[in-house]
ROLUMLO-817466 format. One line per 10 residues: their letters; for each residue x, y, z of N, C-alpha, C. Coordinates in steps of 0.2 Angstrom, whole numbers, plus 5000, padded with zeros to 4 digits. Layout:
% ROLUMLO-817466
a) X,Y,Z,X,Y,Z,X,Y,Z  ...
***
This chain:
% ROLUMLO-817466
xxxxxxxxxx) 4310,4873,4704,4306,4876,4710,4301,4882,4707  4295,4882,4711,4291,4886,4707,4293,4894,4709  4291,4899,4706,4293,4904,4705,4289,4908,4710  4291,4912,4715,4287,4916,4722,4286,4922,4718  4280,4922,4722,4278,4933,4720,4282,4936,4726  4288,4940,4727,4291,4944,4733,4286,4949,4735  4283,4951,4730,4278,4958,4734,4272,4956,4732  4265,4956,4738,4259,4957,4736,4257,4964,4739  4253,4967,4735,4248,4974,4739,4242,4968,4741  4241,4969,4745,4235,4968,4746,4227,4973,4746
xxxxxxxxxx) 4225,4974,4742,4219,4981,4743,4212,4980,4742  4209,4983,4743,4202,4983,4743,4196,4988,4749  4190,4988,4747,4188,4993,4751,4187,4990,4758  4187,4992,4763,4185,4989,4771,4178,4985,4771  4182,4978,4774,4178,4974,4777,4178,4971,4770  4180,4971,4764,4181,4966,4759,4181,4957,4760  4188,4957,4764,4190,4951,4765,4196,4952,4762  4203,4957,4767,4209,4957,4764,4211,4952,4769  4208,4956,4777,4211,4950,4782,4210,4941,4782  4202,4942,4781,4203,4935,4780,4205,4931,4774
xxxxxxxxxx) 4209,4935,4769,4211,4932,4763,4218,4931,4766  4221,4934,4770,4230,4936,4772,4229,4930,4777  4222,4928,4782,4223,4922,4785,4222,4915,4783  4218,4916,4776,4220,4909,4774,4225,4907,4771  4227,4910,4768,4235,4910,4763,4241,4908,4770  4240,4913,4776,4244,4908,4781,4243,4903,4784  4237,4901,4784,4236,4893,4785,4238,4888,4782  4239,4888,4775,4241,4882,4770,4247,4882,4773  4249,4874,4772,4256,4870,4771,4261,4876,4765  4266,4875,4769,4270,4878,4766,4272,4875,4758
xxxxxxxxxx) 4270,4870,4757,4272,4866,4749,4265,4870,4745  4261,4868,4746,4253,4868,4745,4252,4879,4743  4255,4883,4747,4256,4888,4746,4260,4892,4741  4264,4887,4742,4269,4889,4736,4268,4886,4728  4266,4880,4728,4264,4876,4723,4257,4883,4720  4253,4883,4725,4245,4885,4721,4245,4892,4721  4249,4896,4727,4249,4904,4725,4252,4906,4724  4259,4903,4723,4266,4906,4722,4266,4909,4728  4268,4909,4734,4267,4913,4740,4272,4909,4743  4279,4910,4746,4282,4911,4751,4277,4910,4759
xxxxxxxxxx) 4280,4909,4764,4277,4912,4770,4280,4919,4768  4274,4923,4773,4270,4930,4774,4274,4934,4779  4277,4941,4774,4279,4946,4780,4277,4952,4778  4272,4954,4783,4266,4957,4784,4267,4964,4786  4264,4969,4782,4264,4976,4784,4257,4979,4783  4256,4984,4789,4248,4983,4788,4248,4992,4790  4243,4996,4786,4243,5005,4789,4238,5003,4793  4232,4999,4794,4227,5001,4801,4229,5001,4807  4234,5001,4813,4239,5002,4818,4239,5008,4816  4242,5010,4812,4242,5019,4813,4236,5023,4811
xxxxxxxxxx) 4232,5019,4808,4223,5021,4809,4222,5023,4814  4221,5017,4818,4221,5016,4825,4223,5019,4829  4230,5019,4831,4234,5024,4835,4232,5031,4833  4232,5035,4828,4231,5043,4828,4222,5043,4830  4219,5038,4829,4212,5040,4835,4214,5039,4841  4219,5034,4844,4221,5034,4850,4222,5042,4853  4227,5044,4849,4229,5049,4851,4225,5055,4853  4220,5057,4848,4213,5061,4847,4210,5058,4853  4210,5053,4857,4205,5050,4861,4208,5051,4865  4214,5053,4868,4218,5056,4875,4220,5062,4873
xxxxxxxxxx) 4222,5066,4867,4219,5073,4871,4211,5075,4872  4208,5074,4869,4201,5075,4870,4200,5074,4879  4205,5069,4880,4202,5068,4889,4207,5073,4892  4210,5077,4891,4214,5082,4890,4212,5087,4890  4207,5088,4888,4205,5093,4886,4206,5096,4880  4210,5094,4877,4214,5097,4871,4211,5096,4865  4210,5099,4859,4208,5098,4852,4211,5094,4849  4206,5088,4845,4208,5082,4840,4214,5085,4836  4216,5083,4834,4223,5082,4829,4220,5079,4822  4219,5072,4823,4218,5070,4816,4211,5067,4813
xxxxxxxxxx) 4207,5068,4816,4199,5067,4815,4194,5074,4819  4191,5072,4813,4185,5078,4814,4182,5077,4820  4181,5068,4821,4175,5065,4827,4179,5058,4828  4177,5055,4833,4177,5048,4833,4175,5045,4827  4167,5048,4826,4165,5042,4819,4165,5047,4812  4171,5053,4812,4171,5054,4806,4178,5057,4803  4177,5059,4795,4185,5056,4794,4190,5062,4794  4198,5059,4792,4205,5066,4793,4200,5069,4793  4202,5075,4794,4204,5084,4795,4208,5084,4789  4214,5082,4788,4219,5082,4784,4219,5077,4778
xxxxxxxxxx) 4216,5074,4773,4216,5073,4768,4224,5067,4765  4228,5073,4766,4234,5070,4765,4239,5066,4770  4236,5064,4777,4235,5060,4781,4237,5052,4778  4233,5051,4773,4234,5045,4769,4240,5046,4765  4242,5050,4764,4251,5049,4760,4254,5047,4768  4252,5050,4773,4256,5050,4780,4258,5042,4781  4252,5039,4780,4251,5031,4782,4256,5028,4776  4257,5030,4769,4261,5027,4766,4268,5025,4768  4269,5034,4769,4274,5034,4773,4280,5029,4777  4273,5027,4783,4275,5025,4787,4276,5016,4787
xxxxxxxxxx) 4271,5015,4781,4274,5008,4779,4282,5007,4776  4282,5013,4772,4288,5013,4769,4293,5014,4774  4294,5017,4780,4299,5016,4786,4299,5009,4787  4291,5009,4788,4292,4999,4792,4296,4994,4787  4295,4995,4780,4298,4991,4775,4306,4993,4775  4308,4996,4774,4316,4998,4775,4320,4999,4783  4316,4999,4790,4317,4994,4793,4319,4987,4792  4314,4983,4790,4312,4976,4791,4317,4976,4785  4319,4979,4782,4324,4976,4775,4332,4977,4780  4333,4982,4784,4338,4984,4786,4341,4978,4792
xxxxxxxxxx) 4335,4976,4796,4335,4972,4802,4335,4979,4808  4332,4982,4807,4335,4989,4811,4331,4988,4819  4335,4987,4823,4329,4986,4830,4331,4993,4834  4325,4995,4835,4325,5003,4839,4322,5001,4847  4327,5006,4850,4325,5002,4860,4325,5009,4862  4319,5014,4859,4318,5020,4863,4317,5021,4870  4317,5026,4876,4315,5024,4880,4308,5025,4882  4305,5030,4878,4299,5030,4877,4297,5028,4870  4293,5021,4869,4289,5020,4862,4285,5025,4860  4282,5028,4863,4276,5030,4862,4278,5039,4857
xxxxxxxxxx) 4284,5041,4863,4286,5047,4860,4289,5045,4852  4293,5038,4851,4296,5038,4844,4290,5038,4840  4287,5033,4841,4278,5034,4836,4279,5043,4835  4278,5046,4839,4272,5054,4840,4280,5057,4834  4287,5054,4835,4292,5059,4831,4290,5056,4824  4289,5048,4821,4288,5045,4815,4282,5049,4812  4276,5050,4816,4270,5052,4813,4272,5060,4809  4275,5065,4813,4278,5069,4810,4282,5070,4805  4288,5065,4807,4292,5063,4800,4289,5062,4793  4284,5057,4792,4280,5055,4787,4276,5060,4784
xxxxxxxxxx) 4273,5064,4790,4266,5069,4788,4271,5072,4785  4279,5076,4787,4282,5081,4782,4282,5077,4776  4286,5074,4775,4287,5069,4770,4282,5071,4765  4274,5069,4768,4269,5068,4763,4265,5076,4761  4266,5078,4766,4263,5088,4765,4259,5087,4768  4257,5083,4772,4252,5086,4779,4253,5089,4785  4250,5089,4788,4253,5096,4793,4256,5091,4800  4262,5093,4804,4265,5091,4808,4261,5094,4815  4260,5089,4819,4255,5091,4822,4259,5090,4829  4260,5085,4832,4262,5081,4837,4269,5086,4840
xxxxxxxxxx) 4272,5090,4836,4279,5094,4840,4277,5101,4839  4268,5102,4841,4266,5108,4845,4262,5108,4850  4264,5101,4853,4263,5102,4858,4266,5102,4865  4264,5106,4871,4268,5108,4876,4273,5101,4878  4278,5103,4882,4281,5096,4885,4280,5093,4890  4274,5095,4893,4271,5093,4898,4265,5088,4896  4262,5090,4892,4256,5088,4888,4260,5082,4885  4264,5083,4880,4267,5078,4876,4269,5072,4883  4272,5071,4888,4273,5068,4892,4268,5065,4896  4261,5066,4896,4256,5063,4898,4254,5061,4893
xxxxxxxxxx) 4252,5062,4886,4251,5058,4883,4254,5053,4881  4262,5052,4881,4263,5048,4879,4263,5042,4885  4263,5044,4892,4263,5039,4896,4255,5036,4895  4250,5040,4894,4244,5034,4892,4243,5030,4885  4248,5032,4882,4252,5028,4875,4255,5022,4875  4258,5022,4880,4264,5019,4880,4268,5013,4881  4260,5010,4883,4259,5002,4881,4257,4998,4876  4252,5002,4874,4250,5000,4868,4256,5001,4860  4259,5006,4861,4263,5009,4857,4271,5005,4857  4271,5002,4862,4278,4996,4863,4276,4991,4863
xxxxxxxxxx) 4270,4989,4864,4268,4981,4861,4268,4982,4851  4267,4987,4849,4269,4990,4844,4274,4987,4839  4278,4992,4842,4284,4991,4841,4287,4986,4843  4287,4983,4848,4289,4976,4849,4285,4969,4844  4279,4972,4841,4278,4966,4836,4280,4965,4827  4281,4973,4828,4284,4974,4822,4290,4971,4822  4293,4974,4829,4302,4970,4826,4302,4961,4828  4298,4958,4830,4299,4953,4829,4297,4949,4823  4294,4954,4820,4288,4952,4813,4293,4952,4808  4303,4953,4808,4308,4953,4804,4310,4946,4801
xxxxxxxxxx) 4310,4946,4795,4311,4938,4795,4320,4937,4794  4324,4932,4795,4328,4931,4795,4333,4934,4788  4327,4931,4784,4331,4932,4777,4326,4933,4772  4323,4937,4767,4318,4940,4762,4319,4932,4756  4325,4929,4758,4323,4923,4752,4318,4918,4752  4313,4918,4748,4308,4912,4751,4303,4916,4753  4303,4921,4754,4297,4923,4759,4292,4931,4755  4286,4930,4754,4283,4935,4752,4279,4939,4756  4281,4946,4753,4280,4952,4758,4272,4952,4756  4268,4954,4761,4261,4955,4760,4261,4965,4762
xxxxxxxxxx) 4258,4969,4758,4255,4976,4759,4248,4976,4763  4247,4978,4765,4239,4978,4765,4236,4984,4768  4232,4987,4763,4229,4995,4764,4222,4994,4762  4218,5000,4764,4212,5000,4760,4212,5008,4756  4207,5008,4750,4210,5018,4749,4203,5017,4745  4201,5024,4745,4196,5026,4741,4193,5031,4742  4186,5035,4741,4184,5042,4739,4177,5041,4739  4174,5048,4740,4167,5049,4741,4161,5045,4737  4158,5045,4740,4153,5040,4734,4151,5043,4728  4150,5040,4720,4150,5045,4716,4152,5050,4713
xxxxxxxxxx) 4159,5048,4715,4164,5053,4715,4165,5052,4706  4170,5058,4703,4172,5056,4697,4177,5053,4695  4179,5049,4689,4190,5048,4690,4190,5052,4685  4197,5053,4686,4201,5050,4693,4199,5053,4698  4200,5049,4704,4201,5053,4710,4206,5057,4711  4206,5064,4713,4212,5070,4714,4216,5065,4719  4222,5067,4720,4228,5066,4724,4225,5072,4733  4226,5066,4736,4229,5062,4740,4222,5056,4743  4218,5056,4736,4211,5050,4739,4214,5043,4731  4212,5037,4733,4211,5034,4731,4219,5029,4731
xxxxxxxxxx) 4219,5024,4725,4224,5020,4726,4230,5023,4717  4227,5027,4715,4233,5030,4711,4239,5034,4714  4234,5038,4720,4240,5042,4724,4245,5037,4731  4239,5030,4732,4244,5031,4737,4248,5022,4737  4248,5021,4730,4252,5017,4725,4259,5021,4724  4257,5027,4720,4264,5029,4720,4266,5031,4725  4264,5030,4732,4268,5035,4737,4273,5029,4740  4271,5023,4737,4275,5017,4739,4283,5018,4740  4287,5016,4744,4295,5017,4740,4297,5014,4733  4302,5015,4730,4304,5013,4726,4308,5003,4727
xxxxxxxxxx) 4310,5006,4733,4311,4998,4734,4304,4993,4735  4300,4995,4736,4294,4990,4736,4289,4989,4728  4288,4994,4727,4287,4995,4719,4292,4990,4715  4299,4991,4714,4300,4985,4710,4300,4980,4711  4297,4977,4714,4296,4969,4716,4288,4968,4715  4283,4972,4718,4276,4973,4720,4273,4970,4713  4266,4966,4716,4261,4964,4711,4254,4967,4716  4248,4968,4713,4243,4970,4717,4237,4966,4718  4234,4962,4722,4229,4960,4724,4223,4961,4725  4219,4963,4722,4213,4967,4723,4208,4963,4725
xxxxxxxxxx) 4204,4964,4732,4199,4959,4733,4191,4962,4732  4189,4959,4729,4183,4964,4723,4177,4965,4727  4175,4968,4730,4166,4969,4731,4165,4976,4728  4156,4976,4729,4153,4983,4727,4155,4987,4735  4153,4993,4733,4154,4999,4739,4148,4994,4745  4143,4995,4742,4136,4992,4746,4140,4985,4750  4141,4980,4745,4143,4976,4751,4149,4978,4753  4153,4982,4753,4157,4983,4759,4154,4985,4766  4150,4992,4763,4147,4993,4771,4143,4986,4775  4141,4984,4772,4137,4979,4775,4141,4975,4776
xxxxxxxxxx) 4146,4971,4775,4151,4969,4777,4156,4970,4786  4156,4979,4783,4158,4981,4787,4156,4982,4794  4147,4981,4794,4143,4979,4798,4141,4976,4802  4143,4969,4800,4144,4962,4801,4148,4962,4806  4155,4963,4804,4161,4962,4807,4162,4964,4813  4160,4970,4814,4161,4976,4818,4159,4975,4826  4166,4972,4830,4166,4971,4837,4167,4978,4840  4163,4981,4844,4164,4988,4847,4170,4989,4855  4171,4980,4855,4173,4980,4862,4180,4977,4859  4182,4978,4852,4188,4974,4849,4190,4980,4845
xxxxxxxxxx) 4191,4988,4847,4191,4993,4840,4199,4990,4836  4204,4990,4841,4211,4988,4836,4212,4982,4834  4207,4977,4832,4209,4970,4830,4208,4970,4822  4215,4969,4819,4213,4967,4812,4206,4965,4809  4204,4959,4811,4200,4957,4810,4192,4959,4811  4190,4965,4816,4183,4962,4821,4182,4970,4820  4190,4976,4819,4187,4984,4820,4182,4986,4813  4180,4992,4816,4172,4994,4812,4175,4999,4809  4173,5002,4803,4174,5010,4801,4166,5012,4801  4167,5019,4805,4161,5023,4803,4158,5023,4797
xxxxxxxxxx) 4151,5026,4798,4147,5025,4794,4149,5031,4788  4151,5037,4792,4153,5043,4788,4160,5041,4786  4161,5038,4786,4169,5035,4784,4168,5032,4779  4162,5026,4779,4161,5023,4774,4161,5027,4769  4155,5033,4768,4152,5034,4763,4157,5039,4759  4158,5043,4763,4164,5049,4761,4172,5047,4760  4172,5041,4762,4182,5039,4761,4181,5034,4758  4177,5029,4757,4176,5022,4754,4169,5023,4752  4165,5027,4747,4160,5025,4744,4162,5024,4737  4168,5024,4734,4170,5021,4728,4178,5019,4728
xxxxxxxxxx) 4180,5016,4723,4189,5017,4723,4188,5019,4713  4196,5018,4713,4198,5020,4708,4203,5012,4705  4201,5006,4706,4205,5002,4703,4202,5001,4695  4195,4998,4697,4193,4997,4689,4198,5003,4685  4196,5010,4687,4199,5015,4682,4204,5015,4682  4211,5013,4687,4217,5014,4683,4218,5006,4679  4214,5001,4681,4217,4995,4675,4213,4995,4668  4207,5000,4667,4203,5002,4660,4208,5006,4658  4211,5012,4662,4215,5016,4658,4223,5015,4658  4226,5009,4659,4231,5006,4660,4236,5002,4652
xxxxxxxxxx) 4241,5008,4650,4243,5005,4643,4245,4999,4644  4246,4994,4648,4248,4987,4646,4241,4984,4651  4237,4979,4647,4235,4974,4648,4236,4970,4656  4233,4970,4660,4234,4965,4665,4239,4969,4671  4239,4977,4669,4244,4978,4674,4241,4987,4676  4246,4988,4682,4242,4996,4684,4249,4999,4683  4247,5006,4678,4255,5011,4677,4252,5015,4681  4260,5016,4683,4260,5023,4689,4266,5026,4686  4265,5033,4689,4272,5036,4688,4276,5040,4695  4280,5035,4698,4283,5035,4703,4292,5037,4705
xxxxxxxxxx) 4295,5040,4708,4301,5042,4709,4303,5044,4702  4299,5049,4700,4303,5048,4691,4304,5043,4686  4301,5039,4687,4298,5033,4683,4294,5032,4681  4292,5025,4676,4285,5023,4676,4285,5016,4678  4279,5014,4683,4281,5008,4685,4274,5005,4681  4275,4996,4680,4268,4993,4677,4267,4986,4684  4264,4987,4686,4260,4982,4690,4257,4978,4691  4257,4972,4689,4254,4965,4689,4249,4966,4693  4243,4965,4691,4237,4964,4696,4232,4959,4693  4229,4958,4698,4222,4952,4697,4217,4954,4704
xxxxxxxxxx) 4212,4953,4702,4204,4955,4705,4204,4944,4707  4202,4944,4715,4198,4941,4717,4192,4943,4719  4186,4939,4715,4180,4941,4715,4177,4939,4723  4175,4944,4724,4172,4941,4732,4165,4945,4732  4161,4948,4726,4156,4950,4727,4150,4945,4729  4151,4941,4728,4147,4937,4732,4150,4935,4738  4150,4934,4744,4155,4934,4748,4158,4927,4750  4165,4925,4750,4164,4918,4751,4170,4919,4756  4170,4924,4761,4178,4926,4764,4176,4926,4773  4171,4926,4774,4168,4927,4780,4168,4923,4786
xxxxxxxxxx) 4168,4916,4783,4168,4912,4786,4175,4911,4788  4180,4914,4786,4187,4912,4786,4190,4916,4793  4187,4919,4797,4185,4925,4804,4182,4919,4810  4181,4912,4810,4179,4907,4813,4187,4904,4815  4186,4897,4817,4192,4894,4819,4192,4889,4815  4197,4889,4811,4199,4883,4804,4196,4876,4803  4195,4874,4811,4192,4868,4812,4185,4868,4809  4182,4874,4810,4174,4874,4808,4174,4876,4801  4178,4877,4798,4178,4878,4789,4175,4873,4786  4170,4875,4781,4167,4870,4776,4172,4869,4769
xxxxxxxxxx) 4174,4865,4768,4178,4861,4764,4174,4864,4756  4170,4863,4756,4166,4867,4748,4168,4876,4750  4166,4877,4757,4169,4885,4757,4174,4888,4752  4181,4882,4757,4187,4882,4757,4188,4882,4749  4186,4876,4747,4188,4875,4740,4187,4882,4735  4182,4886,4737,4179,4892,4734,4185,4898,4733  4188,4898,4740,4193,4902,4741,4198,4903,4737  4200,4893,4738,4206,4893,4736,4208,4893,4728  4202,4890,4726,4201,4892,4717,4203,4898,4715  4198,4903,4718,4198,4908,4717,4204,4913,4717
xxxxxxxxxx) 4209,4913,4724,4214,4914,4723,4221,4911,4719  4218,4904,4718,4226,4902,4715,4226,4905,4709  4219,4904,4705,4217,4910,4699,4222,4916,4697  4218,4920,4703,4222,4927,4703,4230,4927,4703  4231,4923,4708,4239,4926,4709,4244,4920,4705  4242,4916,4702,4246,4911,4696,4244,4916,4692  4240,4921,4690,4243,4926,4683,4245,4933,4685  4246,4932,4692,4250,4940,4693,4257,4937,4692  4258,4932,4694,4263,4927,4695,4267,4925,4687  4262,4927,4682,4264,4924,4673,4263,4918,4673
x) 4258,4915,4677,4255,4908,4675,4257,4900,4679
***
């Protein structure tokens, strides 16, 4: 039997082509997926939902009256920096949930999100926000939350799989730093810091996926994609323009795998460790991922063909061949 990868990260700057690379790898037959990418079926953890949700949030107090929490503007980016270890965090809850089978039946969703967001921000040293606010406030906002925030949590707990055997876990982030910036990138920007903020249960198993373009064509990408009347949909949401440039106008991969003492892999030093990380680059600077956002039936078979090279490539040598 062929050998599974258990952990992908999946990374890359916004509007690359993580989504639609995580959509075609669920597409294939399950023999065919296994056989060319080493890939199990897909259990999927994603931090934009909690992108998303802390704008929500900012976007009802504002109607509130009340001063943003975790954006400077609608279209511009954290206040708090260290925000991005917050979202680590919170993947790492979701993973050790989904490990545990842990099913939570709060009677407000929305209030457990506003307690989790805290939790994680201590955790990562960002500032806790959400338990200064009054409990009258905090009660209206969570009732304008509170659907959204339990379809939530209701997708997640259904998104547990039975059993981790057979099955590979998919990460999927985006991380990166001002354009022009120098490396490293300082802590708490780019993919060195928020690699190691991984748990230690995901880290030992984890290989990294990198889907490659330049900064330029992300934004332009990013532009393409961008449904205004879709902001939380995996697929369709937009990042601002000042977001672009100041949070994603470069990353730090080339740089940890040039300054990486083993070949083919990314060191980090994590819970008092040193981890080595299997990684491989999918070239997508030319773009061949776009088309994969249509409905399967309309896929050009040469497209396809493009993708799938492409990726059996990468992940047969994250995989050792």
């Amino acid at each position: 039997m062929t050998d599974l990868l258990e952990s992908v990260v999946l990374i890359a700057l916004p509007a690359s082509g993580k989504s639609e690379v995580r959509r075609y790898i669920d597409h294939l037959p399950p023999d065919r997926r296994a056989r060319d990418l080493r890939m199990g079926p897909s259990v999927q953890l994603d931090d934009y939902p909690y992108v998303h949700l802390l704008r929500r949030i900012d976007d009802e107090l504002v109607a509130l009256g009340k001063p943003r929490f975790y954006y400077h503007a609608p279209d511009r980016p954290f206040q708090d920096p260290w925000l991005w270890g917050t979202l680590i965090e919170l993947l790492n809850e979701d993973h050790a949930d989904m490990v545990a089978r842990r099913i939570q039946t709060p009677p407000s969703a929305a209030a457990h999100y506003f307690q989790r967001i805290d939790s994680a921000s201590e955790k990562a040293g960002a500032r806790t926000l959400m338990n200064t606010l009054d409990q009258k406030t905090s009660n209206v906002l969570a009732a304008a939350l509170e659907k959204e925030t339990r379809k939530m949590l209701d997708e997640k707990q259904a998104g547990y799989p039975d059993t981790p055997k057979g099955k590979t876990l998919v990460i999927e982030f985006a991380r990166g730093g001002p354009a022009g910036a120098a490396m490293p990138l300082p802590d708490p920007l780019g993919y060195r810091y928020s690699l190691s903020r991984l748990s230690e249960g995901i880290l030992r198993s984890a290989t990294v996926l990198y889907i490659w373009v330049t900064p330029e064509e992300s934004r332009r990408k990013n532009e393409a994609r961008t449904d205004p009347n879709d902001p939380g949909s995996i697929l369709h949401h937009g990042v601002p323009a000042e977001v672009m440039m100041k949070d994603y106008g470069c990353d730090d991969i080339d740089w940890l795998i040039q300054t990486s003492d083993r070949p083919g892999r990314i060191a980090l030093q994590a819970h008092g460790k040193r981890f080595h990380l299997p990684v491989a680059r999918f070239d997508n600077r030319v773009d061949k991922t776009s088309f994969l956002r249509a409905d399967p039936a309309a896929w050009n078979p040469e497209d396809v063909r493009k993708v799938h090279e492409g990726l059996s490539e990468a992940l047969k040598q994250m995989a050792g061949g």
